[in-house]
C-alpha positions in Angstrom: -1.6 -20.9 9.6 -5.1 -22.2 9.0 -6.1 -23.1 5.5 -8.8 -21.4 4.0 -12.1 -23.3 3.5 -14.2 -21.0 1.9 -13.9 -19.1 -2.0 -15.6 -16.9 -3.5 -15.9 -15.8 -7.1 -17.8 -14.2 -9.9 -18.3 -16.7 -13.1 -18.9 -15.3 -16.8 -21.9 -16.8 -18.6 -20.1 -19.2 -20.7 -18.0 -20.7 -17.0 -21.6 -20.7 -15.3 -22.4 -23.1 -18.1 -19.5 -24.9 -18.0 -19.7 -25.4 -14.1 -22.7 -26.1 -14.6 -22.5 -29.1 -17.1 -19.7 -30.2 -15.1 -21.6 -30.4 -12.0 -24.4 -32.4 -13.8 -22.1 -34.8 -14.7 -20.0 -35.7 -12.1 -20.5 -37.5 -8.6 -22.2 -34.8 -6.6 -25.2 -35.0 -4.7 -27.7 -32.0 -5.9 -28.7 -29.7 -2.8 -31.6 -27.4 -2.5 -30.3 -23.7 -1.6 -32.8 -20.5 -2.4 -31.5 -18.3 -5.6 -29.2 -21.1 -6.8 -28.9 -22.1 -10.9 -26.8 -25.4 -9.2 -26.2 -26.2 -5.7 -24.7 -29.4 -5.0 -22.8 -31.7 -2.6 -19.0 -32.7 -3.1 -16.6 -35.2 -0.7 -16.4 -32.4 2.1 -17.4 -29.6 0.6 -20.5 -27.9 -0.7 -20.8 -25.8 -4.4 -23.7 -23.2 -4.6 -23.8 -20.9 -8.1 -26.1 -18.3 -7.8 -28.3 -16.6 -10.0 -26.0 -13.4 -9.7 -23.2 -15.5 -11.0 -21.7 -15.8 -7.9 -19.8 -18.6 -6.8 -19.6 -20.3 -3.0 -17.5 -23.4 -3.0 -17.1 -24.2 1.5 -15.8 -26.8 3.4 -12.8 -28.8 4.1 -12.5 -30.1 0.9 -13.0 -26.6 -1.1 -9.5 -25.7 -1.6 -9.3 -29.7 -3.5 -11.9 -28.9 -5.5 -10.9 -25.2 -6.4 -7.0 -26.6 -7.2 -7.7 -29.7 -8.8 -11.4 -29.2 -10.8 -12.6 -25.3 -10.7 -9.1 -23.8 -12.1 -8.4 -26.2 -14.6 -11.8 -27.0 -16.1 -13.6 -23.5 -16.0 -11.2 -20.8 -14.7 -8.5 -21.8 -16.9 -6.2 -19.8 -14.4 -4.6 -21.5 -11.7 -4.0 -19.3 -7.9 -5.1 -21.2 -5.2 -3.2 -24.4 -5.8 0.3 -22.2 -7.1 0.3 -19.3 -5.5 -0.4 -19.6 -1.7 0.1 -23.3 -1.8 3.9 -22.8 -3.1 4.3 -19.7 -1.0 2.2 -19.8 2.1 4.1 -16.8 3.2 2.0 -14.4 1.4 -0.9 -15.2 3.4 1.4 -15.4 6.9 0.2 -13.0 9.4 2.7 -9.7 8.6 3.1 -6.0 8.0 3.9 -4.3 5.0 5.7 -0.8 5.1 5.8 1.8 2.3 5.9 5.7 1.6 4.7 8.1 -0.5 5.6 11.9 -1.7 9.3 11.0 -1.4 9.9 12.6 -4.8 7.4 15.2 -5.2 8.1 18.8 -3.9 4.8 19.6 -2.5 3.3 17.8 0.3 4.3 15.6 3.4 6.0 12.4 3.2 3.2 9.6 4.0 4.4 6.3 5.5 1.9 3.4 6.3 2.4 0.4 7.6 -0.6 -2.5 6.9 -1.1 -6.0 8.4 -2.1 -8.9 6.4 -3.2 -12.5 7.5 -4.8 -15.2 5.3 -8.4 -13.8 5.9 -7.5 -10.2 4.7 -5.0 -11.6 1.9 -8.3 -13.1 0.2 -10.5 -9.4 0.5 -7.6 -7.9 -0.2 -6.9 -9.4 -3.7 -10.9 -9.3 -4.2 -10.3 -5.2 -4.0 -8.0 -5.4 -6.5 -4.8 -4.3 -4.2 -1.6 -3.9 -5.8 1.6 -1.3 -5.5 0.1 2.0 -5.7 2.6 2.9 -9.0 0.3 0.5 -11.1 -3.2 2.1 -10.2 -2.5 5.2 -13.1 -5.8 7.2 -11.7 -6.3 8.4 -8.5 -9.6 8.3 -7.7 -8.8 4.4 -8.3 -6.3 4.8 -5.4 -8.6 7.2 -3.2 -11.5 4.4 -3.9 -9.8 1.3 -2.8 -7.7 3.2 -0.1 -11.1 4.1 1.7 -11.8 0.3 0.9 -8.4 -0.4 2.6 -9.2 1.6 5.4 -12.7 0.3 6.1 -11.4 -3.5 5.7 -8.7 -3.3 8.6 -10.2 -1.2 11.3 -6.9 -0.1 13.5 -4.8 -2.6 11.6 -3.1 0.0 9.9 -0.9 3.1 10.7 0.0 6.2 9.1 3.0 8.6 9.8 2.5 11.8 8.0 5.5 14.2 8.2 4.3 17.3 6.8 6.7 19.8 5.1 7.6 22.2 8.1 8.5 18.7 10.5 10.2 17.3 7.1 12.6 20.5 6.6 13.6 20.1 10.7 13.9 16.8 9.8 16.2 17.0 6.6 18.4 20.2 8.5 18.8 17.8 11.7 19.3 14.1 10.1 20.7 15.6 6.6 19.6 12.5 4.3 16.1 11.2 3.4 16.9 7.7 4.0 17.7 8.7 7.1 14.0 10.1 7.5 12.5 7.0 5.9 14.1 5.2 8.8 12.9 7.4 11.4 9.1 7.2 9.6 9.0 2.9 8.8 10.0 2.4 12.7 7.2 4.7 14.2 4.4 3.0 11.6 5.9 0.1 12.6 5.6 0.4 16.7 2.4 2.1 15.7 1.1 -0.8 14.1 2.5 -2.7 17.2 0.0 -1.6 19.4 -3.3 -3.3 17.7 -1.7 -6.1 16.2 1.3 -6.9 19.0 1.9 -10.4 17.9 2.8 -9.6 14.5 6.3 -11.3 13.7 7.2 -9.4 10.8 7.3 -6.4 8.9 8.4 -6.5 5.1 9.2 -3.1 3.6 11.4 -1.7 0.2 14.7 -1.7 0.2 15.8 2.1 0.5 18.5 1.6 2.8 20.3 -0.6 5.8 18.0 -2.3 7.6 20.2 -1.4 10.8 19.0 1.9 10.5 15.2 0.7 10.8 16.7 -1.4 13.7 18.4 1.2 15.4 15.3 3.8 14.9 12.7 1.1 16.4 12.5 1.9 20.4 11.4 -0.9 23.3 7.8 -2.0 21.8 9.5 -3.0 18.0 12.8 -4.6 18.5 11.4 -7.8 18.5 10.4 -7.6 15.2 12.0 -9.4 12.6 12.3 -6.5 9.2 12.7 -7.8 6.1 13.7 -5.1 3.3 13.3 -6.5 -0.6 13.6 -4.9 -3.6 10.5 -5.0 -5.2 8.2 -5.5 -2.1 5.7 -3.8 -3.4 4.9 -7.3 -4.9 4.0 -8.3 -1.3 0.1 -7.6 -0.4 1.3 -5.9 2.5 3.0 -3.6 1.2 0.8 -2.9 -1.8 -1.8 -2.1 0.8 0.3 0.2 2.8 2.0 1.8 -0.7 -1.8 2.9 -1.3 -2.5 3.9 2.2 0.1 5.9 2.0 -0.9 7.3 -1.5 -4.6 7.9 -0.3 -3.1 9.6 3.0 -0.7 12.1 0.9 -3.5 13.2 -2.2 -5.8 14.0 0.8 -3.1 16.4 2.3 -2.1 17.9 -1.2 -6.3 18.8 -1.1 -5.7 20.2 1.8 -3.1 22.5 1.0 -5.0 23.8 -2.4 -7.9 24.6 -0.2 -5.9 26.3 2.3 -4.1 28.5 -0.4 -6.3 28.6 -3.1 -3.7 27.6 -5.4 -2.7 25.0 -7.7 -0.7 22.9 -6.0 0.9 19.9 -8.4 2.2 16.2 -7.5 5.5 15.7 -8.4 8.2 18.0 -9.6 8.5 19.2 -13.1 8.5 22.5 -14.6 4.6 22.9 -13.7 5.6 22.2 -9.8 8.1 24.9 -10.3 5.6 27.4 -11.8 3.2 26.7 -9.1 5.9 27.1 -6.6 6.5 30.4 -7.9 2.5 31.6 -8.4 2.5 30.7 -4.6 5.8 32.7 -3.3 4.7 36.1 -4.9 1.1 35.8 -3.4 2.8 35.2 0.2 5.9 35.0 1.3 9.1 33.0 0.7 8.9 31.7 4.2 5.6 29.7 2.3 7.8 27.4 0.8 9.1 25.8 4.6 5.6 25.0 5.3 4.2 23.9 1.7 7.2 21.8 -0.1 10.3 19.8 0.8 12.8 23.1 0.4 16.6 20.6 0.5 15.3 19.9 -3.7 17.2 21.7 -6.3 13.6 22.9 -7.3 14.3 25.6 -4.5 17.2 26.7 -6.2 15.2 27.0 -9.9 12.0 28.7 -7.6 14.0 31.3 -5.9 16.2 32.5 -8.5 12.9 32.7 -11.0 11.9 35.3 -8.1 15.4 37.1 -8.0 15.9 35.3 -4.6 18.5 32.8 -3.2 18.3 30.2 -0.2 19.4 33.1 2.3 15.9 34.7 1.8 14.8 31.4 3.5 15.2 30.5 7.2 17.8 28.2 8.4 16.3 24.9 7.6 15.1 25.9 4.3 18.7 26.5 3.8 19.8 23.2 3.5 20.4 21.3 -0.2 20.5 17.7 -1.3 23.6 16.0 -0.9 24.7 13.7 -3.9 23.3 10.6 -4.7 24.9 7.6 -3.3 23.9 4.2 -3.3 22.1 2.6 -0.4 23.8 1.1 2.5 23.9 -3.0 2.2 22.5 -4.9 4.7 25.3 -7.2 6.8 
């Protein structure tokens, strides 16, 4: 893995004047660059501040000065020299797997897989990424989602299982995690196919990894997965949890324009009132193509109507089984 030689970063007026004295009085050589308040020459690397407040410190010898005189003397917060040095893997060329809409009764499931080298790591934390569960607005998510998108091009994959496919699904493979599985392996063979060198995909833990394995067909078996509780930690991750997140408000949207109705995230006793609103505009056949029909929330929906799971077709039929914990990986 290279090392990065170039940072970036955006100084308050008291660090500008701090750099700036420091600068004066150290051993660098002063260097004329246009809209500067300090450019100067360091051993192998060159520090410009701009009038913006803007920061440029390049060269071989940037990450030195960054570790061992920016951080400690004006940032007061040490990254560069703890975080990636310590654990260059962050920064390694991977994928990051997550979901979203697992627990709410409207909407598809949304899995997306994004790839991360050292170059996007950087941009990435500049956007602020970070597991989708701590950005509490939105439109936060939605923003830095089209960010996300914009950044890596075809270096990321979505698998959108929208609720008709997700009822087959759950009347076929009768667990979720068993879904999940079937949903991480196709983002991750469909990440495959821009970035095929890839050595790595990290995702939550939700279940065995041998059923990822087994799921994966020809093009991801070389792959090595890696399932952690907590991933989300990972920037990988975090970018795909908010891929994901971006990819499942848009399809909630969606469905509000398509019926005109409210239709709420999650699934409290709003969801269920919406659920019903919906039912006695159309028909119950609505809920196999609108909401993920093995919740008990069916059950609460139906009898609000004077209805029971026989009203429904066959895959609409079909109830949660009891919780159990998660297989452990050999």
């Amino acid at each position: 893995m290279s090392e990065t030689h170039s940072f970036s970063y955006k100084l308050s007026s008291d660090q500008q004047k701090t750099l700036i004295d420091l600068l004066r009085q150290g051993n660098y050589r002063p260097a004329e660059v246009p809209y500067t308040l300090i450019a100067v020459k360091a051993e192998d690397c060159s520090i410009n501040l701009y009038t913006s407040g803007k920061l440029l410190v390049q060269g071989k010898g940037a990450k030195t000065f960054v570790e061992f005189v920016l951080e400690p003397c004006v940032l007061g917060s040490a990254t560069v020299g703890y975080e990636q040095a310590l654990n260059p893997e962050l920064t390694a060329p991977h994928m990051g797997v997550d979901e979203s809409g697992k627990g709410d009764f409207f909407g598809p499931l949304v899995i997306a897989a994004a790839y991360v080298d050292e170059t996007l790591f950087e941009t990435m934390r500049k956007l602020d990424v970070k597991d989708s569960k701590a950005i509490s607005s939105d439109k936060k998510a939605m923003e830095i989602g089209a960010a996300l998108r914009k950044l890596l091009g075809n270096r990321f994959a979505l698998v959108s299982i929208g609720p008709a496919a997700y009822n087959r699904l759950y009347a076929k493979m009768r667990s979720v995690n068993r879904i999940l599985a079937w949903g991480h392996a196709r983002a991750i063979e469909n990440l495959l196919q821009a970035v095929p060198d890839c050595p790595t995909a990290i995702s939550d833990q939700f279940g065995s990894k041998e059923s990822v394995e087994r799921a994966l067909m020809k093009a991801g078996r070389g792959i090595e997965l890696i399932q952690r509780h907590k991933a989300e930690s990972d920037m990988a991750v975090a970018a795909a949890s908010i891929l994901a997140r971006e990819s499942f408000l848009c399809a909630l949207q969606k469905m509000r324009e398509q019926y005109s109705a409210e239709i709420p995230k999650g699934a409290s006793a709003a969801v269920r009132t919406a659920a019903v609103s919906l039912v006695r505009r159309t028909t119950p056949e609505t809920l196999l193509n609108t909401v993920k029909c093995h919740f008990k929330t069916t059950d609460a929906v139906l009898a609000d109507l004077g209805l029971t799971r026989g009203n429904l077709p066959p895959e609409g039929q079909i109830v949660s089984k009891p919780y159990t914990r998660p297989e452990k990986s050999a």
